[in-house]
C-alpha positions in Angstrom: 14.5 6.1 -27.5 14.1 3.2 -25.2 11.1 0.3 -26.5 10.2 -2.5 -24.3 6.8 -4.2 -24.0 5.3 -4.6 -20.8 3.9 -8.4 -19.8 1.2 -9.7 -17.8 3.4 -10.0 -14.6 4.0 -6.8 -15.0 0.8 -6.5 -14.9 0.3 -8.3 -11.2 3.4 -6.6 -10.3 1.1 -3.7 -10.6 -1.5 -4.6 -9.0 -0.2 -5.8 -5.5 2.0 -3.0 -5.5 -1.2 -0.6 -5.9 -2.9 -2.7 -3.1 0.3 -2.5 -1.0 0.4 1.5 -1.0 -3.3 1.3 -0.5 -2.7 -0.5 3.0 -0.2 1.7 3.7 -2.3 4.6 4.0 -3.3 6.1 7.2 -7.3 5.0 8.1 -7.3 2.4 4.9 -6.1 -0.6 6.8 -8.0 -0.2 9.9 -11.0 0.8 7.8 -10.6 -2.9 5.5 -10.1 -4.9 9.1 -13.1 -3.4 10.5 -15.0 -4.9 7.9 -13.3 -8.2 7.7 -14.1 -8.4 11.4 -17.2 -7.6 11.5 -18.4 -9.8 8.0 -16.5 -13.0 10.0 -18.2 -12.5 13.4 -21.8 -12.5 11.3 -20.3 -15.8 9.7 -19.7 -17.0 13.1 -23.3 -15.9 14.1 -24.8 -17.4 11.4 -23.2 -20.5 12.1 -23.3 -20.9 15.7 -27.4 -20.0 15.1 -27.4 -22.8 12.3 -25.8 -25.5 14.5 -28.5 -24.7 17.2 -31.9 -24.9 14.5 -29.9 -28.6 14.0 -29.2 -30.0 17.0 -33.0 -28.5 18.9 -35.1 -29.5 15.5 -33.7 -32.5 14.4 -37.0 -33.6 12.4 -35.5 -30.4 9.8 -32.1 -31.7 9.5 -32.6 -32.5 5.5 -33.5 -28.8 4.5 -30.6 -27.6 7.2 -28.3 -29.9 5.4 -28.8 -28.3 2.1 -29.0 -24.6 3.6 -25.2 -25.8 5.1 -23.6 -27.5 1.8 -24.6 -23.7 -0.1 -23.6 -21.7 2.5 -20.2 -23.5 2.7 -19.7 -23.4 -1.5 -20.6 -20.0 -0.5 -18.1 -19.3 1.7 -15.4 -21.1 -0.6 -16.3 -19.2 -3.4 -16.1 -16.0 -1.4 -12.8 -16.7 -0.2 -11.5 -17.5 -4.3 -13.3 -14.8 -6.0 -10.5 -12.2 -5.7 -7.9 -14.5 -7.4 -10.7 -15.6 -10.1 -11.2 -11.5 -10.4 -7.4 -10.4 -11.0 -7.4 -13.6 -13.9 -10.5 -12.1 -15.6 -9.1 -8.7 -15.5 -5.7 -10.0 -16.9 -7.6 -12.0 -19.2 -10.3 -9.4 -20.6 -9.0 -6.1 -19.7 -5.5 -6.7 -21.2 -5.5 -6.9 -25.0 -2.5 -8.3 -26.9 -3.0 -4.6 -29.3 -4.4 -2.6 -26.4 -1.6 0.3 -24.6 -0.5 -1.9 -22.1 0.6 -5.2 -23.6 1.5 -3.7 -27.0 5.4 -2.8 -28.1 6.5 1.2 -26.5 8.6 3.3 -27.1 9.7 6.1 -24.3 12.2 9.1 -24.1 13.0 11.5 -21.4 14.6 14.9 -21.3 15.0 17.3 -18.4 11.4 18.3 -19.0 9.5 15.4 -19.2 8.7 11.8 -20.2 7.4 10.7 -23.8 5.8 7.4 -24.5 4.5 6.1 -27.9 2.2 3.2 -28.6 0.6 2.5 -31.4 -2.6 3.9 -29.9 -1.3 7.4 -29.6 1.4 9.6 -27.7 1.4 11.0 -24.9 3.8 13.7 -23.1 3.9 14.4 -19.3 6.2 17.1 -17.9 8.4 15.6 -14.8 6.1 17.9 -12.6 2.7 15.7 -13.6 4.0 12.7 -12.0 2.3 12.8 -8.6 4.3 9.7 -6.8 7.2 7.5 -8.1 7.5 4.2 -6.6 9.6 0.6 -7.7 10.4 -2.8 -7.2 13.1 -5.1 -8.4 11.8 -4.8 -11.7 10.7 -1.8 -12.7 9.9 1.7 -12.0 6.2 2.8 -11.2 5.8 7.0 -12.1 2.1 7.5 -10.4 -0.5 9.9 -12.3 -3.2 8.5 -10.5 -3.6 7.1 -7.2 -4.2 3.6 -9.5 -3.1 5.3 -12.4 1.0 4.4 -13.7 3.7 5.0 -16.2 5.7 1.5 -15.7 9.1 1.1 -17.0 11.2 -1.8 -17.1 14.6 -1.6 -15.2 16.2 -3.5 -18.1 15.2 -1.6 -20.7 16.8 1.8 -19.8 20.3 -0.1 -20.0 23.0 2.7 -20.2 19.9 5.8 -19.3 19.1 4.2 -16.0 21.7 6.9 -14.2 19.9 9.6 -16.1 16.2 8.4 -15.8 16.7 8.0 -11.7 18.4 11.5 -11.5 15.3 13.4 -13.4 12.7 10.9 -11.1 14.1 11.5 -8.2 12.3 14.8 -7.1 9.1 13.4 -7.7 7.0 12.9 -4.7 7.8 9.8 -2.7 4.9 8.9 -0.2 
């Protein structure tokens, strides 16, 4: 039995690399830079449009002024929300007695993977992992496109041998 808890990097670690097989796929990243194109050239419409209503009607300039200030703290705000939306979900979604945060406990055999919380059990045969993936810290055993079993590197200590020879047929895409 191996028991580790998991932390809020690991957490982030999660998250980009979810994003970062996301990218990766075929028609995903061309799809995202389509859109960031085309939302900046109506920002560059919008205000090439605004800097011509204040230079031709210069009598409006005050209610221009104000229309320019929001749509600035707009733009600002736009470009922070993702950071501000990762910190809420960290904040909110992960609870210090929830799954995720709270103390595991795993096991593995030739058939399968086992991992206790103390909000329940839950048994996956080596063949229900759909992808495997891992970074410098720990490995990543996909059930779920955003969906992940995460397991700390340093807590397999002398089963790390054993847990990378029964993961290593899983699916790498």
């Amino acid at each position: 039995m191996i028991r580790f808890s998991l932390t809020y990097t690991d957490f982030q670690r999660f998250q980009k690399l979810v994003a970062y097989r996301f990218q990766r796929q075929k028609g995903a990243l061309s799809l995202q830079f389509g859109m960031r194109v085309l939302i900046w050239l109506c920002i560059g419409i919008a205000c090439a449009t605004y800097a011509r209503l204040f230079r031709e009607w210069p009598e409006i300039s005050g209610p221009l002024t104000v229309i320019g200030v929001a749509g600035a703290l707009a733009l600002i705000l736009a470009a922070i929300q993702p950071q501000l939306s990762q910190a809420l979900l960290r904040k909110h979604l992960l609870l210090s007695n929830g799954a995720f945060l709270s103390p595991q406990v795993i096991s593995f055999n030739s058939d399968g993977l086992r991992v206790e919380t103390q909000r329940g059990k839950t048994e996956t045969p080596w063949s229900g992992f759909l992808d495997r993936d891992e970074d410098d810290t720990n490995y990543y055993l996909f059930i779920d496109a955003m969906q992940a079993v995460i397991v700390p590197r340093a807590a397999l200590g002398d089963q790390l041998a054993q847990f990378v020879q029964f993961t290593r047929n899983i699916t790498r895409q």
